[in-house]
N, C-alpha and C positions, 0 to 999 in steps of 0.2 A: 483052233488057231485064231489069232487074233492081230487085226489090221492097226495102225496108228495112223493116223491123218493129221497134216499139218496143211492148213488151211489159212487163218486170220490171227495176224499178231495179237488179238485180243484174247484168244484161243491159251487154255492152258499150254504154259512153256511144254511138255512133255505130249502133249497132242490129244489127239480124240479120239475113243479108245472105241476100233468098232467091231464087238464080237459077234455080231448077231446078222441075220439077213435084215431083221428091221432095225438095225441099226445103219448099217450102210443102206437102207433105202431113204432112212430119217436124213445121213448126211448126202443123200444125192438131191435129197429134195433141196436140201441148205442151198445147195452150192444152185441150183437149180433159179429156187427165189432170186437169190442176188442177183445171179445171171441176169434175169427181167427185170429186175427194180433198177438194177444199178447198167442195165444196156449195155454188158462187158463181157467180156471171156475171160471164166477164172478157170485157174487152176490150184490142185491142192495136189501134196505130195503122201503118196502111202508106205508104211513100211512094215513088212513082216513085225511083230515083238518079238523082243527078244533073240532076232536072227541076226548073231554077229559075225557070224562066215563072210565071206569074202567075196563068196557069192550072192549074198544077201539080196532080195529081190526091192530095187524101187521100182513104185510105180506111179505115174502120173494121171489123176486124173482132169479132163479138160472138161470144160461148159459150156458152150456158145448157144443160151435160149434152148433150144428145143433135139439140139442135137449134141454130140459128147465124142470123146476119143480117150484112147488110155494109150499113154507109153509106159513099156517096159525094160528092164534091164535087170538081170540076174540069171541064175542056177546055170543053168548050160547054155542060156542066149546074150552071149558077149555083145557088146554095142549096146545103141537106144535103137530100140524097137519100137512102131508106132502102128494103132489100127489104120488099116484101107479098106477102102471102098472095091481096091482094085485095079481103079481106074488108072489109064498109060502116064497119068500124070510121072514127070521121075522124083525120086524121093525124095530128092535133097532140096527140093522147092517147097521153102519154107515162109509163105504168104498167110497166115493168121497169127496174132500175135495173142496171147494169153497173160495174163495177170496173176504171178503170185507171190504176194504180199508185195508189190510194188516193184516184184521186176519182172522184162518182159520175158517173154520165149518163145517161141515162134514153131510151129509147126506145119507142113502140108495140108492144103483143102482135104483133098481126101483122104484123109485120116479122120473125120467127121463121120458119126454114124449115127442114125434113129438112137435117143436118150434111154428105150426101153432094151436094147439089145446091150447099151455098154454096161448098165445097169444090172442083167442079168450075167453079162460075164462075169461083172464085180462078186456077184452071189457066187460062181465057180471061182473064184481067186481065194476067197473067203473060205472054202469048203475042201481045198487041195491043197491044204497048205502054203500059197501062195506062188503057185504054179502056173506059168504064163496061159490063160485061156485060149483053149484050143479051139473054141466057135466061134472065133475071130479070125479075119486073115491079116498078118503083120506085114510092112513092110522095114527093112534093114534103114536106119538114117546113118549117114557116111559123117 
């Protein structure tokens, strides 16, 4: 299975093609650098290849320096789906704003998690067909 990333408008039009574990480690690091050079939270957009069902899985991933989050949406989890921490925070509180390619989006604090755990879920997403990571806890955003 293989991931597409859509990242930086400088970025080939058709995306960033990531079939490998070190390739999604090569673009976490990407999205990682800029994160600290540029003091932002990006965000890049993933998509199954070639999966043009209707359930198609997007997914988001987020940067903020040293810690990360993924949203998803697709196969049998209707709505945007977003990592948590957990915590009683409620979902729909949407206090971090992220960057991609020049518009905002904004997700919940606790959907932030250690960069090395979202990282490795990306390896499971990569590896299941793109199947929403189960060593994650989601929260439902309304």
């Amino acid at each position: 299975m293989t991931l597409v990333a859509h990242y930086s408008p400088t970025d080939d039009a058709d995306g960033i093609v990531l079939a490998t574990v070190d390739g999604v480690d090569a673009f976490v690091e990407r999205l990682h650098r800029d994160s600290l050079q540029y003091r932002a939270r990006l965000l890049a957009q993933l998509y199954v290849d070639g999966d043009t069902t209707d359930t198609a899985p997007e997914i988001g991933l987020g940067i903020d320096h040293d810690r990360a989050l993924l949203s998803y949406s697709g196969h049998e989890h209707t709505g945007l789906w977003v990592t948590t921490t957990g915590s009683d925070q409620p979902s729909d509180q949407h206090d971090l704003t992220f960057d991609f390619m020049g518009n905002a989006t904004e997700f919940p604090a606790h959907a932030l998690l250690p960069l090395d755990v979202v990282r490795r879920a990306l390896h499971d997403l990569l590896t299941t067909g793109g199947q929403r990571p189960t060593t994650l806890d989601w929260a439902s955003l309304a």
